[in-house]
DRENPA-3360 file (N, C-alpha, C; in nm, 2 decimals, always signed):
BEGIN
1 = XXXXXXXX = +13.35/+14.39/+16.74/+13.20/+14.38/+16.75/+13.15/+14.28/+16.65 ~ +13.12/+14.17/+16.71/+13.04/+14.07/+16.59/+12.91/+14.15/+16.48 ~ +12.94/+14.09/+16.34/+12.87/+14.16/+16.26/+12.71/+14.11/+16.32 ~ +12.61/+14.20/+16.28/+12.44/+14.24/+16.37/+12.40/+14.22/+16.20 ~ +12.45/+14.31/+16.11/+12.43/+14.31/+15.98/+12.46/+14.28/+15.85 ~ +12.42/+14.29/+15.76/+12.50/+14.26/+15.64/+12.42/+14.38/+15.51 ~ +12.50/+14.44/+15.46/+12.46/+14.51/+15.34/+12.53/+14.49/+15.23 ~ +12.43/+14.44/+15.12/+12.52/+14.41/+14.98/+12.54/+14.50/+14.87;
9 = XXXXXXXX = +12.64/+14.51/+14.80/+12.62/+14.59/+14.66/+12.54/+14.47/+14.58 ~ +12.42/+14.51/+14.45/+12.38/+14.44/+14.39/+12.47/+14.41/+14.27 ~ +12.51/+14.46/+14.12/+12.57/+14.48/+14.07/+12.70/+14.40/+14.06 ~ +12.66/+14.22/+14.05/+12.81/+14.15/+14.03/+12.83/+14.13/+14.19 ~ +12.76/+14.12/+14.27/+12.76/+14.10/+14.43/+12.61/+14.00/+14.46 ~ +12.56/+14.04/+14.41/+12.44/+13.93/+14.40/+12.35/+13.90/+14.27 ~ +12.36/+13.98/+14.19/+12.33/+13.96/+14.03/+12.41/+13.98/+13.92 ~ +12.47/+13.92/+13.83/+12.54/+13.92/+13.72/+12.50/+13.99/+13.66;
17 = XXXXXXXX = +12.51/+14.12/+13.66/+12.47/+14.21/+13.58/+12.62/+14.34/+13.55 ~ +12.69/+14.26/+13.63/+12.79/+14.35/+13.60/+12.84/+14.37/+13.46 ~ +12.87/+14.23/+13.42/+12.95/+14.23/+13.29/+12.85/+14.30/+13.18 ~ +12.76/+14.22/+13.18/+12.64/+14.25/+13.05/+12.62/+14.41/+13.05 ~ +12.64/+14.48/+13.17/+12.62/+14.62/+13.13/+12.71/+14.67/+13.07 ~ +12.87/+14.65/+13.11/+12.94/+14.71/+13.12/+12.97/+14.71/+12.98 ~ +12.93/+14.59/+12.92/+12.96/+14.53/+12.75/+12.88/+14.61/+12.66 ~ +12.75/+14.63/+12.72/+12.64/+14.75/+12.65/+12.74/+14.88/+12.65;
25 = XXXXXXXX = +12.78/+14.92/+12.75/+12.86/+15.08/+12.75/+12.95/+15.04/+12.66 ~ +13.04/+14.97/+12.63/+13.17/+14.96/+12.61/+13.14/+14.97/+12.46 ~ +13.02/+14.85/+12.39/+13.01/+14.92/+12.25/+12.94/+15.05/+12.23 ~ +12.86/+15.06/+12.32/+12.81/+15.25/+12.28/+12.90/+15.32/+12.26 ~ +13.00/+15.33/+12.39/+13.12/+15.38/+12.41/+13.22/+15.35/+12.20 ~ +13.25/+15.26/+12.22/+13.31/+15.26/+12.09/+13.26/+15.26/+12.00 ~ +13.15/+15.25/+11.99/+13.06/+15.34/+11.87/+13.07/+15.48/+11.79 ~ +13.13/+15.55/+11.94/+13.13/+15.71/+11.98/+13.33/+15.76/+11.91;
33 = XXXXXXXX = +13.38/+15.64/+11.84/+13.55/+15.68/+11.91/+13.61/+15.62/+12.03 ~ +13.56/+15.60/+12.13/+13.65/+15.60/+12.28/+13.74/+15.55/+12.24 ~ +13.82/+15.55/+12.35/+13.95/+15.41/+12.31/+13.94/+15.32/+12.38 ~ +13.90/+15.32/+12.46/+13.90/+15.18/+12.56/+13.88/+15.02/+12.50 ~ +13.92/+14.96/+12.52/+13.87/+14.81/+12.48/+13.82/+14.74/+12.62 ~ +13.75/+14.64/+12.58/+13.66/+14.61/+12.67/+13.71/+14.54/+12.85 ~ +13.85/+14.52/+12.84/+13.89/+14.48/+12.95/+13.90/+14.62/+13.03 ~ +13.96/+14.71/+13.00/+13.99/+14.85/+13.01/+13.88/+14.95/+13.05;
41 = XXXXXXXX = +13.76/+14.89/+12.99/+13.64/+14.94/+13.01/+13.60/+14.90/+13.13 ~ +13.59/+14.75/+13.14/+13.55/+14.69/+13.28/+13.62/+14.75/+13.38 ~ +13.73/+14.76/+13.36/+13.82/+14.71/+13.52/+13.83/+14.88/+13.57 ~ +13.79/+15.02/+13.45/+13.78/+15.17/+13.49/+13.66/+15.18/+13.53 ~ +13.54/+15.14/+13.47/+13.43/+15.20/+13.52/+13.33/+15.07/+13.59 ~ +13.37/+15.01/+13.66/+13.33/+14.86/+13.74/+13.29/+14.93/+13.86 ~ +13.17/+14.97/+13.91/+13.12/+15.02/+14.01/+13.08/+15.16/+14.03 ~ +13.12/+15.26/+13.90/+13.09/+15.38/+13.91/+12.97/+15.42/+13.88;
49 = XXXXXXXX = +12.89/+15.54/+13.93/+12.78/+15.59/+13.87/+12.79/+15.62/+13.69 ~ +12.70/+15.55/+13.67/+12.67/+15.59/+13.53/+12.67/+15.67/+13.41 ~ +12.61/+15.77/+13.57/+12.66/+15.94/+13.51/+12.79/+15.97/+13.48 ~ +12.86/+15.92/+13.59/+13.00/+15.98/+13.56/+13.07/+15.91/+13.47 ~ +13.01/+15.78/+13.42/+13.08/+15.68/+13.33/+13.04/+15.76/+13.16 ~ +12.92/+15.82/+13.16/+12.89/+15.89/+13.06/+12.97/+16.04/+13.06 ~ +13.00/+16.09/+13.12/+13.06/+16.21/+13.15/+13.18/+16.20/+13.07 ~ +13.29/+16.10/+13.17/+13.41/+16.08/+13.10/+13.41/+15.99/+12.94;
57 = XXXXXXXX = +13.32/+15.95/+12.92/+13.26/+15.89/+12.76/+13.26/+16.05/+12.66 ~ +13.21/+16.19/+12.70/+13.20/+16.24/+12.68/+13.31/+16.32/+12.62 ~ +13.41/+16.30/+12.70/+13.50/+16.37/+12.70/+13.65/+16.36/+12.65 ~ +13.59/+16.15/+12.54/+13.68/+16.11/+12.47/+13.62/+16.05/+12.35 ~ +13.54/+16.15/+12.33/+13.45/+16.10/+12.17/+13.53/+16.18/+12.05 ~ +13.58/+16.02/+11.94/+13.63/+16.06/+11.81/+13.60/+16.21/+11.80 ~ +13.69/+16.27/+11.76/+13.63/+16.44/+11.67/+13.58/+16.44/+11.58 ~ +13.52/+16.30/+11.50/+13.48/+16.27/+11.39/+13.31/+16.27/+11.41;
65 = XXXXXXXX = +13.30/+16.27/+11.57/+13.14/+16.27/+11.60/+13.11/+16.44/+11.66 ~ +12.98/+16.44/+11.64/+12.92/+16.55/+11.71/+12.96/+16.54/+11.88 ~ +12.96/+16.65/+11.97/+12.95/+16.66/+12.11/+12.86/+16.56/+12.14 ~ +12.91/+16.49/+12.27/+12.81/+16.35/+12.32/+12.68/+16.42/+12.39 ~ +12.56/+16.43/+12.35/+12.43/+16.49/+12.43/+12.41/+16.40/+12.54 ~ +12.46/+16.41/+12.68/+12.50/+16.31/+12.80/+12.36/+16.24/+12.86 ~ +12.24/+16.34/+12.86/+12.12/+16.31/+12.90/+12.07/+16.18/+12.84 ~ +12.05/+16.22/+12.66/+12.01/+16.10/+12.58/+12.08/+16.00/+12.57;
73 = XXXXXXXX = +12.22/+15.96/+12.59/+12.34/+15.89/+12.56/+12.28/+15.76/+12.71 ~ +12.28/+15.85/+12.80/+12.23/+15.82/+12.93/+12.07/+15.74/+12.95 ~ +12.01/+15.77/+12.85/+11.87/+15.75/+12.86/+11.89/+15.62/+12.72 ~ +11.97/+15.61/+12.63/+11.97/+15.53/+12.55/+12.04/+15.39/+12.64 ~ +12.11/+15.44/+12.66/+12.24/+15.36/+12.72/+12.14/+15.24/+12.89 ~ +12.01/+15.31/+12.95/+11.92/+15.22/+13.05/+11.87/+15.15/+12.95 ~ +11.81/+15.18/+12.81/+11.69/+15.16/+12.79/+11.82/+15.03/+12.71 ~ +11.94/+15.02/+12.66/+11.96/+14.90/+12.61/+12.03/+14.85/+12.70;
81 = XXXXXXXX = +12.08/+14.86/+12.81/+12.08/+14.82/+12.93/+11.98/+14.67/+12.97 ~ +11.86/+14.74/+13.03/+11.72/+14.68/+13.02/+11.68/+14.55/+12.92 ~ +11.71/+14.56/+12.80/+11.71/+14.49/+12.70/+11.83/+14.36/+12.69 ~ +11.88/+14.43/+12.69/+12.00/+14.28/+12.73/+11.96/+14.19/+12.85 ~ +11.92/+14.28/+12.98/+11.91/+14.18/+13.09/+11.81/+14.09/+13.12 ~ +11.72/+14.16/+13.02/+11.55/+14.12/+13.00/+11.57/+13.95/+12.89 ~ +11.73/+13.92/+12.83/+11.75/+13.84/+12.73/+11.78/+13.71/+12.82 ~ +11.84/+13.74/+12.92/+11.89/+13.62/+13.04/+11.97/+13.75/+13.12;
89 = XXXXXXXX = +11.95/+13.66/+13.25/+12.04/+13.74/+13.36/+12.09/+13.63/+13.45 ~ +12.14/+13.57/+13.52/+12.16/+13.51/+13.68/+12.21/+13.54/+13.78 ~ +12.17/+13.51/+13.88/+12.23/+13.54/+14.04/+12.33/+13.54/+14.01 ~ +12.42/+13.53/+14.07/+12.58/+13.56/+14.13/+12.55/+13.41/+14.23 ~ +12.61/+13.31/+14.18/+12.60/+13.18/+14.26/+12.62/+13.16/+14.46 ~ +12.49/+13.11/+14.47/+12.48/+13.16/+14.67/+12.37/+13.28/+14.69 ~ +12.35/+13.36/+14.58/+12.27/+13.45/+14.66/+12.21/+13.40/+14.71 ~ +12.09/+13.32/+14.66/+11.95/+13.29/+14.73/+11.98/+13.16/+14.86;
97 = XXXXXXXX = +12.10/+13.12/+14.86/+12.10/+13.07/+14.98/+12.15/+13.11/+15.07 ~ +12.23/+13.20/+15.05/+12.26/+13.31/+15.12/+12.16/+13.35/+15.22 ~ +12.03/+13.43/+15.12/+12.01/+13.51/+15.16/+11.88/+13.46/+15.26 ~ +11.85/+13.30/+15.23/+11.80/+13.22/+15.30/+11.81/+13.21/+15.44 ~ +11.99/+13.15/+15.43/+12.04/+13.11/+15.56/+12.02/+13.23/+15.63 ~ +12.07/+13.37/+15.61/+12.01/+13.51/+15.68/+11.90/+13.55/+15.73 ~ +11.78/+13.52/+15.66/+11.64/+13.44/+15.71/+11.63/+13.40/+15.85 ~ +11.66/+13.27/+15.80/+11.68/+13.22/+15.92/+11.73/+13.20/+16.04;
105 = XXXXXXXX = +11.81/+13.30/+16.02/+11.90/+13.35/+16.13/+11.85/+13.45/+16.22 ~ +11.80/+13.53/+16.14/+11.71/+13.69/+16.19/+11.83/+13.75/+16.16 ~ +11.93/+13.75/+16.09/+12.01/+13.87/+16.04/+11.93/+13.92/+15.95 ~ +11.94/+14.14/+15.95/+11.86/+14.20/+15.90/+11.96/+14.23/+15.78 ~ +11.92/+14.23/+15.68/+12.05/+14.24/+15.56/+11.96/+14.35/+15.47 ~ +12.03/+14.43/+15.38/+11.97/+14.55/+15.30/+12.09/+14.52/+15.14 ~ +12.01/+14.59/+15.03/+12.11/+14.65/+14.93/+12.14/+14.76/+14.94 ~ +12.27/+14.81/+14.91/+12.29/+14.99/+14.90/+12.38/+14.94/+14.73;
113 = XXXXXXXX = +12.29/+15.01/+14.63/+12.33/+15.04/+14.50/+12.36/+15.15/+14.44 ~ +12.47/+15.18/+14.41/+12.48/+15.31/+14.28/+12.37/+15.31/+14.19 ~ +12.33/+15.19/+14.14/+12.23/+15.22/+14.06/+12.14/+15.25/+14.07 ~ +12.00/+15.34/+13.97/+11.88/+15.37/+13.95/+11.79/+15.27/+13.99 ~ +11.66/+15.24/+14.06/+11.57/+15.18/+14.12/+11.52/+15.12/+14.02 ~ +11.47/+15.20/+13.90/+11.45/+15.11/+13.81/+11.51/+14.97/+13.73 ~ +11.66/+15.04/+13.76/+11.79/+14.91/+13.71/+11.74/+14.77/+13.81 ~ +11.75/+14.83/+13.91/+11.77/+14.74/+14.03/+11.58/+14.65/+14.02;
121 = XXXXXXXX = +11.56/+14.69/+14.02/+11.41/+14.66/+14.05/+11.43/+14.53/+13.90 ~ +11.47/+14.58/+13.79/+11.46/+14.45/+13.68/+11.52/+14.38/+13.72 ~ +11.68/+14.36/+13.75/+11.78/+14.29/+13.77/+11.71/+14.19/+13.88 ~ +11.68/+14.24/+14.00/+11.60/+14.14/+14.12/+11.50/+14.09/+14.09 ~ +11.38/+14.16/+13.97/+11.30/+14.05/+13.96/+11.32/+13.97/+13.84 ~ +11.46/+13.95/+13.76/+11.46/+13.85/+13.69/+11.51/+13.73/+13.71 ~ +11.62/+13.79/+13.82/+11.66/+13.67/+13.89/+11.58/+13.63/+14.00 ~ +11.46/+13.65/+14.06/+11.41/+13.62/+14.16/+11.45/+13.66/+14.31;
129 = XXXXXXXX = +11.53/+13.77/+14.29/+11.58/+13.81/+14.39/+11.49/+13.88/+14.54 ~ +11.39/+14.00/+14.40/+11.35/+14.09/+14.49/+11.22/+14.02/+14.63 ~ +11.19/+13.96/+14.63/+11.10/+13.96/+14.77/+11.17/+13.91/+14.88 ~ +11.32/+13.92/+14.85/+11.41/+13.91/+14.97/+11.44/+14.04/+15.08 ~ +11.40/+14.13/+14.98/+11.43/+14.27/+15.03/+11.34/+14.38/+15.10 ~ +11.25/+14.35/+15.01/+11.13/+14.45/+15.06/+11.16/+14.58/+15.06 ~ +11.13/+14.63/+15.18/+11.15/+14.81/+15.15/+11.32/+14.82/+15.18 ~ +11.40/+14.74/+15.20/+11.53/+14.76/+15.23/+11.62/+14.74/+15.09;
137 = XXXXXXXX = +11.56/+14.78/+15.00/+11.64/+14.84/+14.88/+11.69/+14.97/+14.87 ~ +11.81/+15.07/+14.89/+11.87/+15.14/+14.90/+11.95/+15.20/+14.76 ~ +11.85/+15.30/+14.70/+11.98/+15.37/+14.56/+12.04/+15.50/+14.62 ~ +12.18/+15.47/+14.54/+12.20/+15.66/+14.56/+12.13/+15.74/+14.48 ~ +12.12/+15.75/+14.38/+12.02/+15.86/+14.33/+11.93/+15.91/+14.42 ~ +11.88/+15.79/+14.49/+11.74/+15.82/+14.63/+11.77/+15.90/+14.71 ~ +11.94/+15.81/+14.78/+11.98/+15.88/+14.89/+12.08/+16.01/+14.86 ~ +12.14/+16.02/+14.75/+12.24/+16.14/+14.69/+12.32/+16.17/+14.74;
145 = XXXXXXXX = +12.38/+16.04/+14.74/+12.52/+16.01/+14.83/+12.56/+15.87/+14.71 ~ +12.67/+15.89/+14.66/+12.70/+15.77/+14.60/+12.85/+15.70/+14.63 ~ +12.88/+15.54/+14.64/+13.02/+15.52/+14.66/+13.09/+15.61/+14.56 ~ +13.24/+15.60/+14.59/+13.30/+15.56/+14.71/+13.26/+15.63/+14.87 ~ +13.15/+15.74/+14.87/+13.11/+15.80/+14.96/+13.02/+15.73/+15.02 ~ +13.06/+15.73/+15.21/+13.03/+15.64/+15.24/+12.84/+15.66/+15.30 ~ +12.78/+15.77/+15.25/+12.64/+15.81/+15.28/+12.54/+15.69/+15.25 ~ +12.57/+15.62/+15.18/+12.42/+15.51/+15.13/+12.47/+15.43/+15.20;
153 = XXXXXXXX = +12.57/+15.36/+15.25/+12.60/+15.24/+15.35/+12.56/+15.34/+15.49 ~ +12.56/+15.47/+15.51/+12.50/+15.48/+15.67/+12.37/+15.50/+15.67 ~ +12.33/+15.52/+15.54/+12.14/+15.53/+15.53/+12.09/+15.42/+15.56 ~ +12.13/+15.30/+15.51/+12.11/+15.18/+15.50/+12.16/+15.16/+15.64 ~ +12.24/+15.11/+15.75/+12.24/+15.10/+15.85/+12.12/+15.16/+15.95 ~ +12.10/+15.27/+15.91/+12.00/+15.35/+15.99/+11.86/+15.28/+15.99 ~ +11.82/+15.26/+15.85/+11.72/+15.20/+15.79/+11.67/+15.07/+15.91 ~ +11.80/+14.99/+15.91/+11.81/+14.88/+15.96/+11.82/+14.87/+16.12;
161 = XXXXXXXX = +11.82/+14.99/+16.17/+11.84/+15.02/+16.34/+11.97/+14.94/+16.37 ~ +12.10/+14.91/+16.25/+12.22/+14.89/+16.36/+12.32/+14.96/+16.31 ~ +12.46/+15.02/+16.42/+12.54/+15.10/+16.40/+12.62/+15.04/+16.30 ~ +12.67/+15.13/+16.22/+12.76/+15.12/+16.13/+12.88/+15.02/+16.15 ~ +12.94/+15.04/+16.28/+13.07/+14.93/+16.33/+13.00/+14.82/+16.33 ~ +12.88/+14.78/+16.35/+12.84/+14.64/+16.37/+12.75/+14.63/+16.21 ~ +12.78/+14.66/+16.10/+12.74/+14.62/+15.94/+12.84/+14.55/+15.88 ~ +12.83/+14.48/+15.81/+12.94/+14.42/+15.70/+12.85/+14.45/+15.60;
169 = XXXXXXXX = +12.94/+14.46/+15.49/+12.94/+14.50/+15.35/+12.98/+14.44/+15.26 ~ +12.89/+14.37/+15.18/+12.92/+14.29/+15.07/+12.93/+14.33/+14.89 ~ +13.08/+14.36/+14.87/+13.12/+14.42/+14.80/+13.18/+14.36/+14.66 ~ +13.19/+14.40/+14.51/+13.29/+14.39/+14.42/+13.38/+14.49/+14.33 ~ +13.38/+14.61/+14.38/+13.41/+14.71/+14.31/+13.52/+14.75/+14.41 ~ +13.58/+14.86/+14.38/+13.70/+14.96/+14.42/+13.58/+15.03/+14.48 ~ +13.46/+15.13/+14.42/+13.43/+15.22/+14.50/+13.40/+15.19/+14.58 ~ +13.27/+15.06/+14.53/+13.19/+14.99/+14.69/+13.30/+14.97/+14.83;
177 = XXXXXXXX = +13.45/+14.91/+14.79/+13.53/+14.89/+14.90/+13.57/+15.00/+14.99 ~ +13.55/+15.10/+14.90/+13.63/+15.27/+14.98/+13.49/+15.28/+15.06 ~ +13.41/+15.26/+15.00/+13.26/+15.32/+15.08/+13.27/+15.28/+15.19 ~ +13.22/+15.13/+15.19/+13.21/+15.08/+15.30/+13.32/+15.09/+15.43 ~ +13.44/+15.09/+15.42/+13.57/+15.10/+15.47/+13.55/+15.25/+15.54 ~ +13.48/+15.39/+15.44/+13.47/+15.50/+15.48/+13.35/+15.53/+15.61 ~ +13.27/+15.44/+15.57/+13.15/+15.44/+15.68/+13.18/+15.33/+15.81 ~ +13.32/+15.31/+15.78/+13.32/+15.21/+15.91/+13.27/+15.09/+15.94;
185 = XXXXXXXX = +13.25/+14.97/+15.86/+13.21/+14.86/+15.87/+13.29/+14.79/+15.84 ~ +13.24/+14.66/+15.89/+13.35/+14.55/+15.83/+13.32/+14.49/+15.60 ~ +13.44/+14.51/+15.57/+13.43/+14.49/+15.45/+13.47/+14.36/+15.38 ~ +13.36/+14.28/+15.30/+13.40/+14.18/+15.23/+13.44/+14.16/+15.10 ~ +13.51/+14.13/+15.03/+13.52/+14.20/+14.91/+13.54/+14.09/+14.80 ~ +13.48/+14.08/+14.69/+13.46/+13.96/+14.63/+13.55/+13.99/+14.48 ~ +13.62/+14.16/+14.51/+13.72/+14.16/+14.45/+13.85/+14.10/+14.43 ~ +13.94/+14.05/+14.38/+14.07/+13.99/+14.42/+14.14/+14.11/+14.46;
193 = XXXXXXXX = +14.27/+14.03/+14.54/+14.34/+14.14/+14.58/+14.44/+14.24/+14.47 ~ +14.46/+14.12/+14.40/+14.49/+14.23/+14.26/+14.44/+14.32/+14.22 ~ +14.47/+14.46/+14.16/+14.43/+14.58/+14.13/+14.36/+14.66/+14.20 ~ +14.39/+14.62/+14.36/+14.33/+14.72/+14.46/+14.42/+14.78/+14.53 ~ +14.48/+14.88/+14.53/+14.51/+14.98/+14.62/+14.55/+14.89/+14.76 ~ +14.66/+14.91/+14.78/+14.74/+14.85/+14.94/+14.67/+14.90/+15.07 ~ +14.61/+15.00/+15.07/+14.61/+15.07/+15.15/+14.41/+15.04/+15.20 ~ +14.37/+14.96/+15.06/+14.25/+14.87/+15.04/+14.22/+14.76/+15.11;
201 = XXXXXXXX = +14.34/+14.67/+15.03/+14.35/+14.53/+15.02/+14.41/+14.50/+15.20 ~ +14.47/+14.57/+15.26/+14.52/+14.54/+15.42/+14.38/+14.55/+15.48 ~ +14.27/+14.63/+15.48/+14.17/+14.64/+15.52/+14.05/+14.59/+15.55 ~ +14.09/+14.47/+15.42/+13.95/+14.42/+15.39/+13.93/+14.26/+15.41 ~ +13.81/+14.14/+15.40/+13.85/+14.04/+15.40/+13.79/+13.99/+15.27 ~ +13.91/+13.90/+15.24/+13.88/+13.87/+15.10/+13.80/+13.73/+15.11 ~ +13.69/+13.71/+14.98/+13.60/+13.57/+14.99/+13.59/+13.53/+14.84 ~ +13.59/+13.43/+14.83/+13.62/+13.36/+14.69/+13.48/+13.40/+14.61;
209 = XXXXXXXX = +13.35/+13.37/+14.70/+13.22/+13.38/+14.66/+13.14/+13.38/+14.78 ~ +12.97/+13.37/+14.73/+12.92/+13.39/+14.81/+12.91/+13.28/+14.92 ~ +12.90/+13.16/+14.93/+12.95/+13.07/+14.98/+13.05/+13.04/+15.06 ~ +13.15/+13.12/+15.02/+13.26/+13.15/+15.14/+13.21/+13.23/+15.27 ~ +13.13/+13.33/+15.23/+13.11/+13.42/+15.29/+13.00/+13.33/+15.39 ~ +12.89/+13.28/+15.35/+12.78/+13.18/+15.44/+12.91/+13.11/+15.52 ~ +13.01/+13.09/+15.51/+13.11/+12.97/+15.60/+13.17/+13.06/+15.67 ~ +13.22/+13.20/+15.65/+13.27/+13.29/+15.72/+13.16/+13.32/+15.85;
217 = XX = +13.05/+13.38/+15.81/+12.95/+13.38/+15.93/+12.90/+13.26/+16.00 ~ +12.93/+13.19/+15.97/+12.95/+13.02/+16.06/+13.02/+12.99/+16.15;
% end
């Protein structure tokens, strides 16, 4: 079935915000003890809820610190979040023509993010993202269904009045890939095929960038 749709992960799929967060956690995180070093950091918690990235933070803090209070840790952790992206942020190169040529086209395209509305809402309007979207911004927190579960990519179809088999999903994470894959769409994945799961990587079609992908729908 020729793709009707397109849904993107924001998060390093349309805004560079992947890394810069992940670098905020990574020294909070090793502030705390963890062990992780920052590659290590990236490539385990690259797409997960936050919560759960604080959770397991929790549960490898030096013995030299007090118990991690997850709520605050959590609430410090947006609020310097926020601050870094507020210092510079950029598109992910192609979004906005991307999301142009889609325009133009009358393809109806949405975001489905793991992240908090508030994240998302800075991230789009610093890069100039957000009046591409309108009310077809999609969090799990909202919907309470998060990847790798495939519930916010079928909310997000619904939203958009087209079936799931006829969505493509524009993706850079492991979870985002299972998600989408789980809800039955076609999956793009701006991940490399290295360090994804075989049973992933046969699945999916791989695109160098976003630009690939504008030549793919051509």
């Amino acid at each position: 079935m020729p793709i009707a749709a397109l849904i993107f992960d924001l998060d390093g799929t349309l805004v560079d915000s992947e890394a810069p967060g992940l670098d905020v956690l990574h020294q909070m995180a090793a502030n705390l003890g963890a062990p992780w070093g920052r590659e290590e950091m990236h490539a385990c918690f690259g797409g997960v809820p936050m919560a759960r990235c604080v959770s397991t933070i929790a549960a490898h803090v030096s013995p030299q610190h007090q118990p991690l209070d997850e709520v605050a840790f959590l609430k410090q952790l947006r609020l310097n979040m926020a601050t870094r992206f507020r210092e510079g942020l950029d598109e992910i190169s192609g979004a906005t023509s991307l999301l142009q040529a889609l325009q133009a086209r009358h393809m109806p395209f949405a975001i489905g993010t793991n992240g908090p509305r508030e994240k998302a809402e800075i991230t789009l309007g610093i890069t100039g993202l957000r009046p591409y979207f309108g009310e077809r911004l999609f969090c799990a927190p909202e919907v309470g269904s998060f990847k790798p579960e495939p519930g916010l990519f079928w909310h997000a179809a619904a939203a958009l009045g087209i079936a799931p088999s006829a969505c493509g999903v524009v993706e850079d994470s492991l979870p985002g890939l299972q998600a989408g894959l789980a809800a039955g769409m076609e999956v793009f994945s701006l991940h490399p095929r290295q360090g994804l799961p075989a049973e992933v990587a046969e699945r999916v079609h791989f695109i160098a960038d976003l630009h690939a992908l504008s030549a793919w729908l051509d």
